[in-house]
C-alpha positions in Angstrom: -51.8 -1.8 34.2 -49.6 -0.9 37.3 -46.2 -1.3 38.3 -45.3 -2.7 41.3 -41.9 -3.4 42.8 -40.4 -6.1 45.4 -39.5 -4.3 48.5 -35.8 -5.4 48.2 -36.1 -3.8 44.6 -37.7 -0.5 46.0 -34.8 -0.6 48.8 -31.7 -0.8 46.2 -33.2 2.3 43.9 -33.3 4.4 47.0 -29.8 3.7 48.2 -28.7 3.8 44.3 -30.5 7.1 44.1 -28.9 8.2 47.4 -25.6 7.3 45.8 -25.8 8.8 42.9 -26.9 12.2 44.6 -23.6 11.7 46.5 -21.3 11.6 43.1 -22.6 14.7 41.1 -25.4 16.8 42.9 -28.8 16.0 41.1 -27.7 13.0 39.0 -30.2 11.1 42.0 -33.1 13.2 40.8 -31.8 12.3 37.1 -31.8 8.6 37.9 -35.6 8.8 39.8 -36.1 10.6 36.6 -35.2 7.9 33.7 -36.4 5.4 36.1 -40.0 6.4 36.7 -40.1 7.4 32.1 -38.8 3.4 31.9 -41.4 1.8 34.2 -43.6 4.0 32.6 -42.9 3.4 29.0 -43.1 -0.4 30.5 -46.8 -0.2 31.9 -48.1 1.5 28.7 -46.4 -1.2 26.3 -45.6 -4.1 28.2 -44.7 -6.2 24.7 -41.6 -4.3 24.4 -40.1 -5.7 27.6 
């Protein structure tokens, strides 16, 4: 299974990433981070979501 996300979607995560980068200097790379271990988590059980 893949993950795949609605351009809109994959526009808000940048800017939220870019955001958070701006408040504390590598919380963006944190939230990339927990993002990309939830969609995963999601693709490799998809009955938990």
């Amino acid at each position: 299974m893949r993950a795949e996300f609605h351009p809109e979607a994959t526009e808000e995560f940048i800017e939220a990433t870019l955001f958070y980068e701006q408040q504390v200097s590598g919380l963006g790379e944190a939230f990339v981070t927990e993002v990309e271990r939830s969609v995963e988590l999601l693709v490799y059980h998809p009955e938990i979501g």
